[in-house]
N, C-alpha and C positions, 0 to 999 in steps of 0.2 A: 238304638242298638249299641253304639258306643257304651252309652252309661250301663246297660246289663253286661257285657264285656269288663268291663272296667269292677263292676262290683264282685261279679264271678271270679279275676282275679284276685283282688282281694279278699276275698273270702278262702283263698287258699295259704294266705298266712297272715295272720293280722300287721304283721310290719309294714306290709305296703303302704304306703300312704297314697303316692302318683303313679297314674296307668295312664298312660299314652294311645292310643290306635288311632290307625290312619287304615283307610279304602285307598290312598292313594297308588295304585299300581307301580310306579316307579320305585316308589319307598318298598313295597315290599319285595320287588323281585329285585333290590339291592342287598335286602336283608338275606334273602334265599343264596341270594349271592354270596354273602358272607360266612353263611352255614355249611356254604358246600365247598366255598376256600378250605375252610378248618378242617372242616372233616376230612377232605383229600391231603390233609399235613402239609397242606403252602406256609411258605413262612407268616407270623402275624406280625410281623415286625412293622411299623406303621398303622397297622391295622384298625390298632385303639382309637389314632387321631383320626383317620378316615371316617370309621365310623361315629365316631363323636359329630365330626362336621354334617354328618348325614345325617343327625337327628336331630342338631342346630338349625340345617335348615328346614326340616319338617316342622319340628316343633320350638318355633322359636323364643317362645316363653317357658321352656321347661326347664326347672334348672337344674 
C-alpha cells in the first residue's frame, strides 16, 4: 500500500523524488492538527520546528 501511495504521488509531478507515509494514528492526527492550526490563523511561529521534530521522529532517516 505504502509503495502504490508513494508512486501515485509521484506521478503527480515528476520532481518528487521521497514520499514518506505512515498508518501511524498519532502522526497523523498531529498532522490534522497542524492543518487546522493554520487554517483557523493561529500563529505558526515555531511551528516549522515543531513539525520538523514530528517527522524526525516518525521518519528518522528521512533527510
Amino acid at each position: 500500500m505504502e509503495k502504490k501511495i508513494a508512486d501515485q504521488v509521484r506521478a503527480t509531478a515528476s520532481d518528487i523524488q521521497e514520499v514518506y507515509v505512515s498508518a501511524n494514528p498519532d502522526f497523523v492526527n498531529r498532522m490534522k492538527d497542524y492543518e487546522k492550526r493554520i487554517n483557523e490563523g493561529a500563529p505558526v511561529k515555531g511551528l516549522f520546528e515543531e513539525f520538523t521534530e514530528t517527522v524526525q521522529r516518525v521518519f528518522p532517516n528521512a533527510r
